[in-house]
C-alpha positions in Angstrom: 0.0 0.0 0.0 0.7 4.0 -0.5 2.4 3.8 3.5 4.5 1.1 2.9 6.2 2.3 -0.2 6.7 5.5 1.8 8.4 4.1 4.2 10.9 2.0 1.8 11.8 5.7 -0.1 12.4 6.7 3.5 15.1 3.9 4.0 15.9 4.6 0.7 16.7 7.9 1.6 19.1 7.1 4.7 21.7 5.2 2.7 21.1 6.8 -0.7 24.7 8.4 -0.6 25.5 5.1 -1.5 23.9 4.9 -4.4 25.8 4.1 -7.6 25.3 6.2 -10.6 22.8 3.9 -12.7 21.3 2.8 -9.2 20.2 6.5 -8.8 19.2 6.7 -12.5 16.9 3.7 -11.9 15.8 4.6 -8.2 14.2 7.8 -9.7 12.5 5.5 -12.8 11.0 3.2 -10.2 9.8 6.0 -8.1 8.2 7.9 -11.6 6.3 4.7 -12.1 4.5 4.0 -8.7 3.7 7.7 -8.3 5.5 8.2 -5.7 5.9 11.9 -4.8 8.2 12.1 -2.1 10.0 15.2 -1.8 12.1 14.6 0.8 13.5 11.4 -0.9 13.6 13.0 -4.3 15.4 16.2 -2.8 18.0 14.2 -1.3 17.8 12.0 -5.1 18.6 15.2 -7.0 21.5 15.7 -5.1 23.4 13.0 -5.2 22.5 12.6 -9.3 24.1 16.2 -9.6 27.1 15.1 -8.0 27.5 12.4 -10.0 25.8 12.8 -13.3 29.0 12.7 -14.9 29.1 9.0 -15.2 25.3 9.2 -16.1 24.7 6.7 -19.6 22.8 8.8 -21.7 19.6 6.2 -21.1 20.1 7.4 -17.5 20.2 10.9 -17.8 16.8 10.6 -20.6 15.3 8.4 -18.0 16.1 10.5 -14.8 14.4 13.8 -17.3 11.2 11.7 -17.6 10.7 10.6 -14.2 11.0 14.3 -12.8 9.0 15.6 -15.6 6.4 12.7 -14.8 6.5 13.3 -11.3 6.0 17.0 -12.2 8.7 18.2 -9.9 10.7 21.1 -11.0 14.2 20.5 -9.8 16.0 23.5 -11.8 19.7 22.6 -10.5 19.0 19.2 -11.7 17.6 20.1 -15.2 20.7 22.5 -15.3 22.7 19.4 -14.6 20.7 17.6 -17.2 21.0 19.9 -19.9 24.8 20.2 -19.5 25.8 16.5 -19.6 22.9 15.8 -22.2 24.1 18.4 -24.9 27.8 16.9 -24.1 26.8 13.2 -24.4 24.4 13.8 -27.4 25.8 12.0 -30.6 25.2 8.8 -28.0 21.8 9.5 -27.6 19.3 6.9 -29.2 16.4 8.2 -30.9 14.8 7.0 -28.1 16.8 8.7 -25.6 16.6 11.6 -27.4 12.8 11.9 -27.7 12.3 11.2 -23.9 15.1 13.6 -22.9 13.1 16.3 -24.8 9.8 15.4 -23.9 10.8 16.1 -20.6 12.3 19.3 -21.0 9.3 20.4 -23.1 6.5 19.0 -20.2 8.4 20.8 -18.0 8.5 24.3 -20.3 12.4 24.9 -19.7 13.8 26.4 -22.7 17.7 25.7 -23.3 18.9 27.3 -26.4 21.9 24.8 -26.0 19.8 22.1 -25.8 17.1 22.9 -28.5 20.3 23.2 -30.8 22.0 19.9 -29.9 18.3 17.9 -30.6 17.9 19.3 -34.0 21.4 18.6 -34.7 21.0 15.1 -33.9 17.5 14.7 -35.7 18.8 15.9 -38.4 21.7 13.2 -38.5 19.2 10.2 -37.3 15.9 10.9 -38.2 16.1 8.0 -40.8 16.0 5.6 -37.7 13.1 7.6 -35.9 9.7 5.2 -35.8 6.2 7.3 -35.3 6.6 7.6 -31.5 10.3 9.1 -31.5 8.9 11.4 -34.6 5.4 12.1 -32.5 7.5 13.1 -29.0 9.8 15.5 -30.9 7.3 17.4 -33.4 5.3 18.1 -29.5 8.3 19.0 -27.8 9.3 21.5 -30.4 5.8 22.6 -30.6 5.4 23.0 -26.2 8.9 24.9 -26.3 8.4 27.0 -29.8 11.2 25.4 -31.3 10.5 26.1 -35.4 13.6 24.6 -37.7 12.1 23.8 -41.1 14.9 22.0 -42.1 14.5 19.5 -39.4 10.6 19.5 -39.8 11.3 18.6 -43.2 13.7 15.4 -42.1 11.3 14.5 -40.1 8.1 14.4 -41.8 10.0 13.2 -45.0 10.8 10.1 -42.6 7.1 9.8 -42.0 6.7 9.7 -45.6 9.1 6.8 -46.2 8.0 4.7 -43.7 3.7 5.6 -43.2 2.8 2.5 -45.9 4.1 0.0 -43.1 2.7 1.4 -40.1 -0.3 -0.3 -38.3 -3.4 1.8 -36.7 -1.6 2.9 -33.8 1.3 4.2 -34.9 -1.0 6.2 -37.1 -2.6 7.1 -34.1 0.3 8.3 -32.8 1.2 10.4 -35.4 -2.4 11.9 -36.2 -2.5 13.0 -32.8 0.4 15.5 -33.4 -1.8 17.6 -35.6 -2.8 20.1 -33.0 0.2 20.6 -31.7 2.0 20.9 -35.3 -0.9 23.4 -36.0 0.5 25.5 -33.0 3.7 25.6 -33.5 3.7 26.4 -37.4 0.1 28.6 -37.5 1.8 31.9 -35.9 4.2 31.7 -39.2 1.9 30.8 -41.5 -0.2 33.6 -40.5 2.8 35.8 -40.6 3.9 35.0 -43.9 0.4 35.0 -45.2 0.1 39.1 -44.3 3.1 39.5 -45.7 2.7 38.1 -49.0 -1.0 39.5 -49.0 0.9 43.0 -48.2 3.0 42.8 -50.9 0.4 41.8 -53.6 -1.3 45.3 -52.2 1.1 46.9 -52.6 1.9 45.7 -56.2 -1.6 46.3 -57.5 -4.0 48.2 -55.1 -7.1 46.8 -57.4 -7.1 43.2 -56.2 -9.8 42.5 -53.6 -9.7 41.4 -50.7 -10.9 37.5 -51.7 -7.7 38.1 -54.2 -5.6 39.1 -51.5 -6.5 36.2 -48.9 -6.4 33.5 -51.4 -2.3 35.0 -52.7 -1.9 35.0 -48.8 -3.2 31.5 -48.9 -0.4 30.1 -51.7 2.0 31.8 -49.9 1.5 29.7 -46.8 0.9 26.4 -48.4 4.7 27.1 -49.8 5.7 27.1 -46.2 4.3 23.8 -45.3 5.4 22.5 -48.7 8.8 23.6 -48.0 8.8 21.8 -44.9 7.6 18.7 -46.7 4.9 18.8 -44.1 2.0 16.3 -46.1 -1.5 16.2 -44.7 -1.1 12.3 -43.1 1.5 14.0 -40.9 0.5 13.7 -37.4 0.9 15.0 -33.8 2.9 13.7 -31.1 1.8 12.8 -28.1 4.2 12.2 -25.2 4.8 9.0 -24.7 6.4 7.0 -21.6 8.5 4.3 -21.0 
């Protein structure tokens, strides 16, 4: 019951100096899955992972982001920590690893220009082994933390492309469900260019009519999303958990 799992991350928490690196890693897993919110414990967790995230495998430092973010506890010195050794460590990263790293960071709406960099670098040089829920995770966590690269849109959604003939309902599912969050991320732009491009036609010939106008405005988004090979079976991206 709740009071006896309390009372193990209580003697957890006596001797957890002694913790080795992947034991802490996996220590703050465990606790992420049986919802066990015990800020003492995870206070005293936090500290010793700082001090000794250096040895951290990059599955333990993705894992140890999740099970804060899941937990919903906002360690900053920790997700300083995180951020650091991640962007150091991230050519190791699996796509795996790399989508729940981010996922966390994104729940969690902490913006690291560092680390935003280092995940589009390596989706652009791995996206060709991303499946729907790596691609779903990402295209989210760009959209919660207003991350807009086309050029790694485009990677990603052209590995949708190559690989949405072989996927089954669910990972469909997966991907559909990215839609709103796609639709946030890329409908300020759109919009933007839109005015822009509906500006310019004024501009160029003060006859057109409004309906003119809109429709120009229009083309000039759908050459956005074209740009960004972003096709109309392109989906969402719910967060996903191990």
């Amino acid at each position: 019951d709740d009071r006896t799992l309390h009372q193990i991350c209580g003697r957890g928490g006596a001797i957890i100096a002694e913790f080795a690196p992947q034991a802490l890693a996996n220590t703050a897993w465990a606790v992420a899955i049986l919802g066990l919110r015990d800020l003492p414990m995870l206070e005293m967790l936090a500290e010793e992972m700082i001090g000794k995230m250096v040895k951290f495998t990059p599955q333990a430092l993705a894992n140890s982001a999740w099970a804060w973010a899941t937990m919903e506890v906002k360690s900053q010195e920790l997700f300083d920590s995180l951020a650091l050794h991640a962007v150091a460590r991230m050519p190791q990263f699996t796509p795996r690893d790399q989508a729940h790293l981010y996922w966390a960071f994104a729940t969690m709406q902490l913006r690291y220009r560092m680390l935003n960099d280092a995940v589009c670098r390596a989706a652009l040089d791995t996206s060709t082994h991303y499946g729907p829920q790596e691609i779903g995770s990402l295209v989210w966590s760009f959209a919660m933390l207003r991350v807009i690269d086309t050029q790694v849109l485009g990677a990603l959604f052209t590995q949708v492309n190559f690989c949405v003939q072989g996927l089954g309902t669910r990972e469909l599912g997966v991907l559909v469900d990215t839609l709103p969050a796609l639709r946030r991320l890329l409908l300020p732009r759109l919009q933007d260019k839109a005015a822009t491009g509906a500006s310019e036609m004024r501009k160029a010939n003060p006859n057109l009519d409004t309906l003119q106008t809109v429709t120009f405005g229009a083309i000039g988004s759908c050459e956005l999303l074209a740009h960004c090979h972003i096709a109309a079976s392109c989906g969402r991206s719910a967060p996903f958990k191990k």
